[in-house]
ZABAZA-728029 format. One record per residue (C-alpha): x, y, z. Coordinates in Angstrom, 3 decimals, decimal comma. Each point is the difference from the previous one (the first is absolute). Layout:
<nodes>
> X:Y:Z
...
</nodes>
This chain:
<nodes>
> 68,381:-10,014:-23,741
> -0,567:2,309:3,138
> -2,114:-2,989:1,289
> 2,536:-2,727:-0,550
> 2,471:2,728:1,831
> -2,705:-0,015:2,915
> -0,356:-3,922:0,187
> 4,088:-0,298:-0,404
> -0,010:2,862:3,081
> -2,307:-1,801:2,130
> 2,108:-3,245:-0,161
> 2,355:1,466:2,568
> -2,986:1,176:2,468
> 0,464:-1,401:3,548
> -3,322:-1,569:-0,101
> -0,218:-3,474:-1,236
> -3,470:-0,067:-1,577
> 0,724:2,605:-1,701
> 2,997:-1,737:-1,658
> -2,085:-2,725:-0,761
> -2,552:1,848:-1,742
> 2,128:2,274:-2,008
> 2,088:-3,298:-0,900
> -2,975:-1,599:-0,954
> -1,374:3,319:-2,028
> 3,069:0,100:-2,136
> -0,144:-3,687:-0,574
> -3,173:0,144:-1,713
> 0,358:3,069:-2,056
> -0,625:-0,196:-3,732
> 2,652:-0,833:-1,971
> 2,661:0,016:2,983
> 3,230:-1,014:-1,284
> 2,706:-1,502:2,124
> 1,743:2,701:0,751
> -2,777:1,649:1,343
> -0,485:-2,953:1,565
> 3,717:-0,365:1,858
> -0,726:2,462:3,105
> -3,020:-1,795:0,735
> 1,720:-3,546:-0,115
> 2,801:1,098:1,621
> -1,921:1,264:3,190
> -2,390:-3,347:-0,517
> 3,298:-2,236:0,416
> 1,476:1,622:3,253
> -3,433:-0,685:1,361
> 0,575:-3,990:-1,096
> 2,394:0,106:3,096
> -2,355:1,035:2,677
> -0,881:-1,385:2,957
> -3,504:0,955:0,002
> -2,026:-2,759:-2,131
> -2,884:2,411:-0,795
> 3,185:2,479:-2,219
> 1,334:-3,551:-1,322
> -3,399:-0,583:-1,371
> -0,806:3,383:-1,171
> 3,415:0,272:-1,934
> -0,405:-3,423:-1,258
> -3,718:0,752:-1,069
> 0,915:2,635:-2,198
> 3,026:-1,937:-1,051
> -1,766:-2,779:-1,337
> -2,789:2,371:-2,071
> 2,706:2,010:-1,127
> 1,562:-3,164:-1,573
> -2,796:-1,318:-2,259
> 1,198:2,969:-2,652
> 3,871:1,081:1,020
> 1,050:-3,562:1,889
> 3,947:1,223:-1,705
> -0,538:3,267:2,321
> -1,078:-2,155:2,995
> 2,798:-2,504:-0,709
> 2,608:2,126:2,109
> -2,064:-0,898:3,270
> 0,572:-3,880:-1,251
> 2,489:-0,702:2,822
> -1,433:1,749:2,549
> -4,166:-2,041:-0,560
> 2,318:-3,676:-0,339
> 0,329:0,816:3,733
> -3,958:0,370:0,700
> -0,646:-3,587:-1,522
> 0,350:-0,993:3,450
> -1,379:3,081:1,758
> -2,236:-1,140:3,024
> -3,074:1,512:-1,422
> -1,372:-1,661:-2,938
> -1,605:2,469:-1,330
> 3,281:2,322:-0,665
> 1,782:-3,974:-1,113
> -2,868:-0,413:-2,778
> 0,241:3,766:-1,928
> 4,022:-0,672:0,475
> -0,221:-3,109:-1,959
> -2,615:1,028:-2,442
> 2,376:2,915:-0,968
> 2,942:-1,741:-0,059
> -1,870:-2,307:-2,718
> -0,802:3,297:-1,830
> 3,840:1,469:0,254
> 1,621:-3,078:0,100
> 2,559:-0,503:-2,854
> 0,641:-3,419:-1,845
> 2,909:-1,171:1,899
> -1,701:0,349:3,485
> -3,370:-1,920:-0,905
> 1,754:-3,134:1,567
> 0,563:1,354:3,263
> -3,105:1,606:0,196
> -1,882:-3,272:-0,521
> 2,020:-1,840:2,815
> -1,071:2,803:2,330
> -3,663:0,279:-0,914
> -0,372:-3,497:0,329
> 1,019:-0,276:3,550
> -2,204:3,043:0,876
> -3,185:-1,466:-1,775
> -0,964:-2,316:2,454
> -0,041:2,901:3,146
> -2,707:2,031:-2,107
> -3,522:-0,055:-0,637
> -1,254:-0,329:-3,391
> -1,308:3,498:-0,491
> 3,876:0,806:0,284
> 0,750:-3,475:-2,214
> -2,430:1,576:-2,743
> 2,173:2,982:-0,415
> 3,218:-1,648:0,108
> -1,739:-2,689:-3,083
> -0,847:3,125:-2,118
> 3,240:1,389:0,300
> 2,108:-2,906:-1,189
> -2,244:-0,277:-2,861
> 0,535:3,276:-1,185
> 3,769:-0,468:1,002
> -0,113:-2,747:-2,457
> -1,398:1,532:-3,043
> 2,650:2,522:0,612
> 2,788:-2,735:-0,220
> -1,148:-2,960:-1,559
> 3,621:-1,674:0,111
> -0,665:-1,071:3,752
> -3,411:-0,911:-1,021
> 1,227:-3,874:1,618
> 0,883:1,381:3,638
> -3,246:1,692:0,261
> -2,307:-2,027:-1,580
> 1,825:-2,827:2,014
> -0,621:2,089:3,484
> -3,896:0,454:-1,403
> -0,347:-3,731:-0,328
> 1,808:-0,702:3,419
> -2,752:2,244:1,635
> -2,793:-1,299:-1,733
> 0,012:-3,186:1,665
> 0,125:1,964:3,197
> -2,396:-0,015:2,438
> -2,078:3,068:-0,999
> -3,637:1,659:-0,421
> -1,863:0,777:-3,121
> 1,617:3,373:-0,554
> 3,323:-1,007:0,191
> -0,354:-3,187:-2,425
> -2,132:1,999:-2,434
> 2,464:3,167:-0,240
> 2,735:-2,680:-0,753
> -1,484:-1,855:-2,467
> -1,087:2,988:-1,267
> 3,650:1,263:-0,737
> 1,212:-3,304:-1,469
> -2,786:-0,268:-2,361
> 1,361:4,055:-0,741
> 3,354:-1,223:-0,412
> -1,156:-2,816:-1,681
> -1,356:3,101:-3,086
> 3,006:2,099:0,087
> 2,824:-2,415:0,291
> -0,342:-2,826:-2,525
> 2,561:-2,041:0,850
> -1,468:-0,400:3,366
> -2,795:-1,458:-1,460
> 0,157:-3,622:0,657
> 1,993:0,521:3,488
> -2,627:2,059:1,390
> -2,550:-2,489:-1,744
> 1,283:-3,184:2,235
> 0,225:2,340:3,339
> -3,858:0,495:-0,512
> -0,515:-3,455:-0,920
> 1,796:-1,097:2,920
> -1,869:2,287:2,333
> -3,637:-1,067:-0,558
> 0,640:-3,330:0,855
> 0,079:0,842:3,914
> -1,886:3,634:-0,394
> -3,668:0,294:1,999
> -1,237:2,953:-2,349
> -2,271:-1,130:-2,244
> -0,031:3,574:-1,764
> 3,484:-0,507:-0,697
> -0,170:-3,490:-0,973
> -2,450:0,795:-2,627
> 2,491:3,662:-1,156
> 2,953:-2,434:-0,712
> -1,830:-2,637:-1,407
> -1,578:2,863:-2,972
> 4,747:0,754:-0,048
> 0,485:-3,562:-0,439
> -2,698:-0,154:-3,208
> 1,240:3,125:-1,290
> 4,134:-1,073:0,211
> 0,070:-2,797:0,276
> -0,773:-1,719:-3,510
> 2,872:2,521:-1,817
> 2,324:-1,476:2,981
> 2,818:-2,048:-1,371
> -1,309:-2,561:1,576
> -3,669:-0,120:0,848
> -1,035:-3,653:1,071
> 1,771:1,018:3,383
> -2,562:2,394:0,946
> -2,549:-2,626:-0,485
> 0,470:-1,761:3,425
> -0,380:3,284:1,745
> -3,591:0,591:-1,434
> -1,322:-3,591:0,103
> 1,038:0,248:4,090
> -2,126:3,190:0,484
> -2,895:-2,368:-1,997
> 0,217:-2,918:3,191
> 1,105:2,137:2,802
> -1,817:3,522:-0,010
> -3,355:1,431:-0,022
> -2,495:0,897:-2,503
> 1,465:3,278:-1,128
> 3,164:-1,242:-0,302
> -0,845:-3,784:-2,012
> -2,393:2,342:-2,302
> 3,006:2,289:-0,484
> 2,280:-3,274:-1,019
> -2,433:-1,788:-1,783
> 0,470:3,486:-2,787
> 3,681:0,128:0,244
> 0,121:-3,473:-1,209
> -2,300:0,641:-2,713
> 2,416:2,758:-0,827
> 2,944:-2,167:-0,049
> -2,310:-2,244:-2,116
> -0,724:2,574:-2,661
> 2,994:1,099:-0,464
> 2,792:-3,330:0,339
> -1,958:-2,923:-2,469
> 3,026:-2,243:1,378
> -1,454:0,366:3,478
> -3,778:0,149:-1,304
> -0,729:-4,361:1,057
> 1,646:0,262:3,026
> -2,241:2,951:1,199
> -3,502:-1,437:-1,540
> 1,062:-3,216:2,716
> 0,388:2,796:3,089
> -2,958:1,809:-1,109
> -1,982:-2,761:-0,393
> 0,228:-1,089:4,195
> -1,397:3,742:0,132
> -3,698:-1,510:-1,217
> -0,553:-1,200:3,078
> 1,253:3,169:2,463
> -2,731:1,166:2,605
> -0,020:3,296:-0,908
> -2,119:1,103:-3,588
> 2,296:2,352:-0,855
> 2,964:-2,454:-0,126
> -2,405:-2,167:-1,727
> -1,231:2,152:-2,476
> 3,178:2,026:-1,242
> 1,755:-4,072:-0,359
> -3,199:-0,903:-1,930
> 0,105:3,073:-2,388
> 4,412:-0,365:-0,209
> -0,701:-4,038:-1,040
> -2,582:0,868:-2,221
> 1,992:2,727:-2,631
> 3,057:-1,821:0,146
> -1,473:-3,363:-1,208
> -2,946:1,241:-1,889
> 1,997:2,875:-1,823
> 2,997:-1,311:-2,704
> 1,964:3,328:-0,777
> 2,346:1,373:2,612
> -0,669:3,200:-1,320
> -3,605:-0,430:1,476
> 0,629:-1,322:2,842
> 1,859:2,922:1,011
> -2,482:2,201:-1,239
> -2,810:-1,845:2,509
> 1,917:-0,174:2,931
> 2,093:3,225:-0,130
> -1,490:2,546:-1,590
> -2,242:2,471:1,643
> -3,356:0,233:-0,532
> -0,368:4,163:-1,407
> -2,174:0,685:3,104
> -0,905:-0,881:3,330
> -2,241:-2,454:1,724
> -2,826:2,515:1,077
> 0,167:1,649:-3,766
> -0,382:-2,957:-1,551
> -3,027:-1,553:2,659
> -1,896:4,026:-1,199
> 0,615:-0,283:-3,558
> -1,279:-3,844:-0,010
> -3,066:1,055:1,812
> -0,214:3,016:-2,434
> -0,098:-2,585:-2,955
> -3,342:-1,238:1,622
> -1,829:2,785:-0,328
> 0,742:0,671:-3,944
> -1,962:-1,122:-2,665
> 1,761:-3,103:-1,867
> -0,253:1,185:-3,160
> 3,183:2,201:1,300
> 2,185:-2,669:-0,020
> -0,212:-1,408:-3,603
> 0,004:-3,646:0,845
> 3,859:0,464:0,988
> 2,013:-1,131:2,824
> 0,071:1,978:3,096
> 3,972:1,267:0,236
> 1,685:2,598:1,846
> -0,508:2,774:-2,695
> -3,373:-0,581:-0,119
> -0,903:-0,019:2,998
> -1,931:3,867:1,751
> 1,833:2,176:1,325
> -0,397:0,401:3,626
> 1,148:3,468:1,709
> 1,737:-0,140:3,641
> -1,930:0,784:2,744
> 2,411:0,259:2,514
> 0,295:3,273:2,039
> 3,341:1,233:0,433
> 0,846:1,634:3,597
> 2,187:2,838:0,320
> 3,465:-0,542:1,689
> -0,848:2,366:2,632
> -2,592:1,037:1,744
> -0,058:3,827:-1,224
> -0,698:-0,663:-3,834
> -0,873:2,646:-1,976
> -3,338:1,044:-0,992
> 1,294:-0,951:-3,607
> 0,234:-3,879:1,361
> -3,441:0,130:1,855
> -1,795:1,462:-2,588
> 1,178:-3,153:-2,228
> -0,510:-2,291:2,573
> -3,990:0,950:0,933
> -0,187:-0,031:-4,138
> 1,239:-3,692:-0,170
> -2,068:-0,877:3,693
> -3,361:1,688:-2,008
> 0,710:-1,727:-3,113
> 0,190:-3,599:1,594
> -2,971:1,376:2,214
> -2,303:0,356:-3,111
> 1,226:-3,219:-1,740
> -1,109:-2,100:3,288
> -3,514:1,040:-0,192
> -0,864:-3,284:-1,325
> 1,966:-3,527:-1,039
> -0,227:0,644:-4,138
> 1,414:3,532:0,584
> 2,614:-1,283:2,803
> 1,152:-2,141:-3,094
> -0,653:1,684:-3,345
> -1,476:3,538:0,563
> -1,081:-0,189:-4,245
> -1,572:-3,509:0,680
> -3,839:2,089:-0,636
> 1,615:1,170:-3,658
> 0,069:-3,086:-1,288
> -3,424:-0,290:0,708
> -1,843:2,930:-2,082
> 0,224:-1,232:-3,690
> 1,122:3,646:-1,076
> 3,356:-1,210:1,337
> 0,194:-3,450:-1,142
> 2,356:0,444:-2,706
> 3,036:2,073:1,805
> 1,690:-2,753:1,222
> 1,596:-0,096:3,694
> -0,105:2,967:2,543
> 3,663:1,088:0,431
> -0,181:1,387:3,300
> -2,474:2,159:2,208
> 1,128:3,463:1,054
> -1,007:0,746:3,869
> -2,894:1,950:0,179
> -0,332:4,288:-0,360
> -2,876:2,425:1,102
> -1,615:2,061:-2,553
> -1,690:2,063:2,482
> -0,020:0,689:3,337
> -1,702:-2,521:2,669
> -2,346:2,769:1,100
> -1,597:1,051:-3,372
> -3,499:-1,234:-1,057
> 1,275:-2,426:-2,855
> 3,359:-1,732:1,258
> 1,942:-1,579:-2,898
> 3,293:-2,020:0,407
> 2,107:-1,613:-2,982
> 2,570:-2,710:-0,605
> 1,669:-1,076:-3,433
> -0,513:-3,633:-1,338
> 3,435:-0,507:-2,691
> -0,638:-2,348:-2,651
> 2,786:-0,642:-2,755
> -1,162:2,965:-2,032
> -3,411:1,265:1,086
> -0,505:1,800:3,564
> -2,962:-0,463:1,979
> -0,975:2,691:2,807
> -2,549:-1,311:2,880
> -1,689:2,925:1,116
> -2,184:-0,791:3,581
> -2,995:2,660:0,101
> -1,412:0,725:3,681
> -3,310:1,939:-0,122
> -0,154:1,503:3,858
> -3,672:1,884:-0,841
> -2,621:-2,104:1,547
> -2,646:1,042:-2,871
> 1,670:-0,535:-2,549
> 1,193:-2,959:-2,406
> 2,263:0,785:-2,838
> -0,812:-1,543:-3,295
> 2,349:-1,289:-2,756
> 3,211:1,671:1,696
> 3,048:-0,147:-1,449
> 3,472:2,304:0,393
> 0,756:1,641:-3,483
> 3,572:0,341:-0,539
> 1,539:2,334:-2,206
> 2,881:-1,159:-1,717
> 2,038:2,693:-1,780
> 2,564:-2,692:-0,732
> -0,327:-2,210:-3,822
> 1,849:-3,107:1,952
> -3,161:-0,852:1,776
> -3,116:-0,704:-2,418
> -3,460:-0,059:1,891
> -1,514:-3,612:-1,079
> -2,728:-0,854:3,729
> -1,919:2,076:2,467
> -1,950:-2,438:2,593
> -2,595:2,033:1,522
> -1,431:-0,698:3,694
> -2,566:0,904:1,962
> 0,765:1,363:3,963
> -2,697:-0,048:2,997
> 0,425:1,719:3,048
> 3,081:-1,078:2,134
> 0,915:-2,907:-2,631
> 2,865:0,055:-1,989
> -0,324:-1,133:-3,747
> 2,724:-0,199:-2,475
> -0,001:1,332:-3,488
> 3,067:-0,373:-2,351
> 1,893:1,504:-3,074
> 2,005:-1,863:-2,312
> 2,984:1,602:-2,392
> 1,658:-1,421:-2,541
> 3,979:0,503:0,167
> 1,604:0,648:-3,296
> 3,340:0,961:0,742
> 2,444:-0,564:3,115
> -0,776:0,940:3,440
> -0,132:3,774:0,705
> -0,852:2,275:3,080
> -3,341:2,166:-0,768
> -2,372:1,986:2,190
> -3,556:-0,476:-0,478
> -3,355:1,904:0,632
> -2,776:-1,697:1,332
> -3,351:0,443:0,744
> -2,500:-1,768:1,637
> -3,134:-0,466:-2,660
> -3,357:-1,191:1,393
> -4,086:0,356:-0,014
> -1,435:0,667:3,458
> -3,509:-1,758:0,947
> -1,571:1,175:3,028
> -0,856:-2,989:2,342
> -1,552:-0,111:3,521
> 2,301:0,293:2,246
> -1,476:-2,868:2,345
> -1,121:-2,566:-2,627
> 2,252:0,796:-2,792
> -3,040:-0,058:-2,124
> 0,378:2,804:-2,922
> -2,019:2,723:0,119
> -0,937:2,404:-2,954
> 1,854:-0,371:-3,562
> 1,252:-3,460:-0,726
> 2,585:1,066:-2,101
> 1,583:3,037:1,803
> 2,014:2,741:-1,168
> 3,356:0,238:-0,741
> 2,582:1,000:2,100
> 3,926:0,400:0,123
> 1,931:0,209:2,623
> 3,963:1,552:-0,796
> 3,190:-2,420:1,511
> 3,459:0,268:1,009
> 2,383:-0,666:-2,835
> 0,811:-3,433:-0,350
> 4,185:-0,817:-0,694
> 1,001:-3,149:-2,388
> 4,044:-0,704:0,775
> 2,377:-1,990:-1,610
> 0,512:-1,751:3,528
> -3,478:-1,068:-0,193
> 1,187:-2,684:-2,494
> 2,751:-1,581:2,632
> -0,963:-2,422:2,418
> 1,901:-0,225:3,315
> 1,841:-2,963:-0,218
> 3,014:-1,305:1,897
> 3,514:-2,032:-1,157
> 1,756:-2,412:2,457
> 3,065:1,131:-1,055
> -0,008:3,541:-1,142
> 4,107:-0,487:-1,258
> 0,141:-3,064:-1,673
> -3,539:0,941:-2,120
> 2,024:3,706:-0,329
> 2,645:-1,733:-1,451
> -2,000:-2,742:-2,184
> -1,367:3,099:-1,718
> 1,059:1,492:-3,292
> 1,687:3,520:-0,014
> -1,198:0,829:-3,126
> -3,780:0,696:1,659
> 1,924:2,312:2,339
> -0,616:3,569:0,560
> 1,844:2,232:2,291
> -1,635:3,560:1,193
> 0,866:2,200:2,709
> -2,074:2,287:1,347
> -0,043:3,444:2,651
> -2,721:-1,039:2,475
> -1,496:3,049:1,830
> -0,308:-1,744:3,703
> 1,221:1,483:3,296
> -0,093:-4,105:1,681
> 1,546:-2,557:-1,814
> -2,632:-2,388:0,939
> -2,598:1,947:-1,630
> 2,174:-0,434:-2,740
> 0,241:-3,780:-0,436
> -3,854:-0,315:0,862
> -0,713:2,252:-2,815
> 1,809:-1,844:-2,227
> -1,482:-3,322:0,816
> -3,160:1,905:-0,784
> 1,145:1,727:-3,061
> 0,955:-3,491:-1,790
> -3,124:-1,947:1,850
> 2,925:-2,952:0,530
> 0,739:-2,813:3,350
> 3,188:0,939:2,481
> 2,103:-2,825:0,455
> 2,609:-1,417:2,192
> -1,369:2,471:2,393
> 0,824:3,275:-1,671
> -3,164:1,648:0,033
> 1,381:1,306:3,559
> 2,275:2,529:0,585
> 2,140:-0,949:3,056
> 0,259:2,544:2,970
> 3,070:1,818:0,525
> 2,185:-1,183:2,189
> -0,435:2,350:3,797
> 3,197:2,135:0,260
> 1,316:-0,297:-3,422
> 2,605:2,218:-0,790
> -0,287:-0,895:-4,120
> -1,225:3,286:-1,557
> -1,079:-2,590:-2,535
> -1,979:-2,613:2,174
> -3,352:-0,591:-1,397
> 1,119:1,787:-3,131
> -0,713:-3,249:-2,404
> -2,093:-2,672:-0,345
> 0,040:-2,414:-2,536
> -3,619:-1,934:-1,106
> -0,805:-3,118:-1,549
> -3,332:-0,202:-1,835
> -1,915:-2,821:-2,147
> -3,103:-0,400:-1,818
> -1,572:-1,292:-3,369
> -1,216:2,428:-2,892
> -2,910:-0,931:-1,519
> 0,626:-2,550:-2,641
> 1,713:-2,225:3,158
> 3,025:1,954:-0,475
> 2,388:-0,477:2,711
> 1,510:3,640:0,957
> 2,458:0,622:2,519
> 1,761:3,492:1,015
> 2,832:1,098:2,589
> -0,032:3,702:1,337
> 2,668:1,609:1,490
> -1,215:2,948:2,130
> 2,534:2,304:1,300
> -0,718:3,654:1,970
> 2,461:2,631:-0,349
> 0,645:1,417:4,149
> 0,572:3,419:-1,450
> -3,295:-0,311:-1,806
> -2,994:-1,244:2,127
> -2,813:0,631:-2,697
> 1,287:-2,511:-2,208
> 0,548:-2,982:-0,988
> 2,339:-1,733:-2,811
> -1,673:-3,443:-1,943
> 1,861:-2,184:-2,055
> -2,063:-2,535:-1,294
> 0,593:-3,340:-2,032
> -2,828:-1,904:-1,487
> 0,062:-3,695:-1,375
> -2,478:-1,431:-2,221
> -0,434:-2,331:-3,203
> -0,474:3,309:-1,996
> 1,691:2,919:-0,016
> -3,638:2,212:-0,757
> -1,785:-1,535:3,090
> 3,299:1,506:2,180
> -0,192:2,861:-1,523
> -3,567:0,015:0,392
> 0,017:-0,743:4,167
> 3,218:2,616:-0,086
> -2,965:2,594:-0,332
> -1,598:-0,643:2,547
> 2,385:2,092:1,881
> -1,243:3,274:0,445
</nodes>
């Protein structure tokens, strides 16, 4: 209180910076309300009169920020910024306009549109940008006049204009287009209209994906038709690709239509470009070869349940398994490998946390190791399938990254990674004798396990010369469900003496027996989720039953919140989507006590068993409390045991 009595004290001072700032201080408290506004706006409107530009644009600066959340407090100034439409500057005219759009009432939206369009052609478009944006939003707010405005959008659009400008229009029409239904069709025929004389080929191609998405539930579709056959004979290759689909999608959907577009599709056999070519030859060949609608739409709309690079890696990772895998049956989608993302994520801003970095260098090491040779770059278990121990396991689930056992500077170095099979585990240990006269003899790792779910069935023994990594491995048996366990390991081997020079052994064939003690090795329940991405995170959300759900919250003891949502993406070994693996920098200057306070994340993945799990967390740190931070977590799968189950991972 004794500040706002400060800030309402130093509105008076003869200075008029200092006006300015302490107009612009109480403007962006937290949780102003108007009245505590009024001084403020009152000393802001006298300033609306000046005859210095430089206080016109200060006062209308604030003004207009003020009025994105209290536009009825700004309102009163309404008569006074009608007057700076036509101010000299343009600057001062644009923020004038833009607020007027954000505190104009119903009844003046007319007026304001006559005015605005006889200032839009004295601007540039960084100032037309602005101006687009806030008519939009002025639309949503009053859908009623959603004619006069949509009307002045479509009278600009075929303006002369650059890239910007056309893109932030179509843009908002294509908005307006989703929030105001009846608009629908109106704002369908502006667009249509438009890309017959437009010379963007990016937005060509945008409107063209509208027209195939609206246009077939339109009351009329065959109108639309004409529009996308043009772009076919009179644009480039993006563009006739991009037409050549929509008509397949007005094809899939209208049978009525279907002859008519087979005929236009057909003159697309001969097009110079392959793409053209091919996407006409695959549309011609489902909807004559393929009798049920039902299918049809299945082929040509539907999305394939990953993307182009997964499905080239998993392919390739068929090769390299035996074919006995396989049964004799069809390759589909479910059984196909799983293939992890390797993508890298970069932090939003250049001072990430050592939380982020540390998982970063993890995933950069990880990829490293697998792209030491081509049948690791594809299948990093392609050598189990060759030892006949493992022949009868079935498929490798996924391949952990790999983990030291010991330290790079001790005489035996020894470095892990987990193969997951359906319900067996296979751990690859790599053995690195660094003692020049010495070989180690049947060497294996001996791993206690104090747990009954795993069940000891293999140990492959190696043998390691100097400087030459060998692997050994240890197969368990899994009898129950997936459950974290720390084990004890140590390295078990016979030591030959050999010369150092020759490599020749020297003294007792057989050696003695040796041991050599190991870090603990960790088995997680994320060790049994692969990494794998959705292409739309809220539609598969949705598609998923809420009876698999669980819901958890948890009291995270973290002082940053990005070491927060890194050590959850750790915790539940899962892929961040739609790019919410960041946190986003807070913005310089905020006032918010709150800013940078919540983050929400977005994670995928599939649980052994090809499980499809998805989970949404909701971080949120408490400003009075810096040590800690609040998870709510909700976890989708087919079952509600495996949620619970990657729930636990939390820790």
């Amino acid at each position: 209180k004794n500040a706002y009595s400060f800030l309402e004290n130093c509105l008076r001072h003869k200075n008029e910076m200092v006006i300015f700032e302490a107009a612009k201080a109480i403007c962006n408290l937290p949780n102003v309300t108007a009245n505590d506004l009024n001084p403020a706006i009152t000393v802001l409107k006298l300033y609306l009169s000046s005859l210095k530009p430089s206080l016109r644009y200060a006062s209308m600066k604030i003004l207009s920020d003020i009025a994105t959340k209290h536009p009825l407090t700004v309102a009163q100034c309404n008569h006074i910024m009608e007057t700076l439409v036509n101010d000299s500057n343009r600057s001062i005219a644009t923020l004038a306009i833009t607020t007027l759009l954000r505190t104009g009432a119903e009844m003046s939206i007319d007026r304001l549109m006559k005015q605005i369009s006889s200032f839009m052609n004295e601007i540039g478009d960084e100032f037309k940008v602005v101006i687009i944006k806030a008519i939009r939003e002025l639309c949503v707010k009053f859908p009623v006049k959603h004619r006069v405005m949509i009307g002045f959008l479509a009278t600009f659009l075929r303006e002369e204009g650059g890239y910007d400008f056309k893109r932030s229009i179509v843009d908002s029409i294509i908005d307006l287009m989703i929030t105001i239904p009846e608009a629908k069709e109106t704002c369908l025929l502006h667009l249509c209209e438009f890309i017959e004389d437009c010379e963007f080929s990016e937005l060509i191609v945008q409107i063209l994906h509208m027209i195939g998405t609206v246009g077939p539930t339109a009351s009329v579709p065959s109108r639309y038709i004409r529009y996308v056959y043009n772009r076919i004979i009179l644009e480039g290759s993006a563009a006739r690709a991009a037409a050549v689909s929509t008509l397949g999608t007005f094809a899939t959907v209208l049978p009525e239509l279907r002859p008519s577009i087979v005929l236009l599709l057909k003159r697309s056999l001969c097009d110079e470009d392959d793409e053209v070519r091919e996407r006409a030859a695959v549309l011609l060949k489902a909807l004559e070869d393929v009798e049920e609608d039902n299918d049809i739409k299945y082929l040509l709309s539907c999305e394939i349940p990953l993307t182009f690079s997964a499905l080239e890696r998993s392919i390739l990772s068929c090769k390299t398994q035996p074919i006995e895998l396989f049964n004799e049956q069809p390759i589909n989608f479910m059984g196909l490998p799983v293939v992890e993302e390797k993508t890298i994520a970069t932090p939003t801003n250049t001072s990430s946390t050592a939380a982020t970095k540390k998982r970063l260098a993890n995933e950069a090491n990880n990829n490293n190791t697998n792209n030491n040779n081509t049948d690791n770059n594809i299948d990093a278990a392609a050598a189990l399938y060759k030892i006949p121990e493992f022949s009868n396991i079935g498929r490798c689930f996924r391949t952990t990254s790999v983990a030291p056992l010991t330290e790079n500077e001790m005489e035996y170095v020894v470095t892990y990674m987990k193969h997951i099979f359906e319900s067996h585990i296979v751990i690859q240990f790599s053995i690195t004798n660094t003692i020049d006269d010495q070989k180690l003899i049947d060497a294996f790792v001996e791993v206690e396990m104090e747990d009954d779910n795993y069940e000891l069935q293999h140990i492959i023994k190696t043998d390691a010369a100097y400087n030459d990594p060998s692997n050994c491995y240890v197969l368990f048996k899994r009898n129950n469900s997936p459950a974290s366990i720390n084990c004890n390991c140590t390295l078990q081997f016979k030591v030959v003496q050999v010369n150092p020079t020759t490599g020749e052994v020297e003294g007792d064939d057989d050696g003695y027996d040796e041991e050599f003690p190991l870090e603990q090795l960790n088995i997680s329940t994320s060790d049994y989720m692969a990494k794998v991405t959705v292409n739309d995170f809220r539609r598969t959300w949705e598609g998923m039953s809420q009876e698999g759900e669980v819901l958890e919250k948890f009291a995270l003891q973290f002082k940053k919140l990005e070491d927060a949502v890194n050590a959850v993406i750790d915790f539940l070994g899962m892929q961040p989507v739609d790019n919410t693996g960041n946190v986003p920098p807070q913005a310089i200057g905020s006032t918010d006590a709150n800013a940078k306070r919540t983050h929400v994340l977005h994670l995928s993945g599939v649980f052994v068993g090809n499980i499809p799990v998805l989970a949404r967390a909701q971080f949120q740190m408490d400003a009075s409390n810096s040590t800690e931070v609040t998870l709510k977590v909700a976890i989708r799968s087919q079952t509600l045991e495996i949620s619970q189950l990657v729930a636990e991972c939390i820790q």
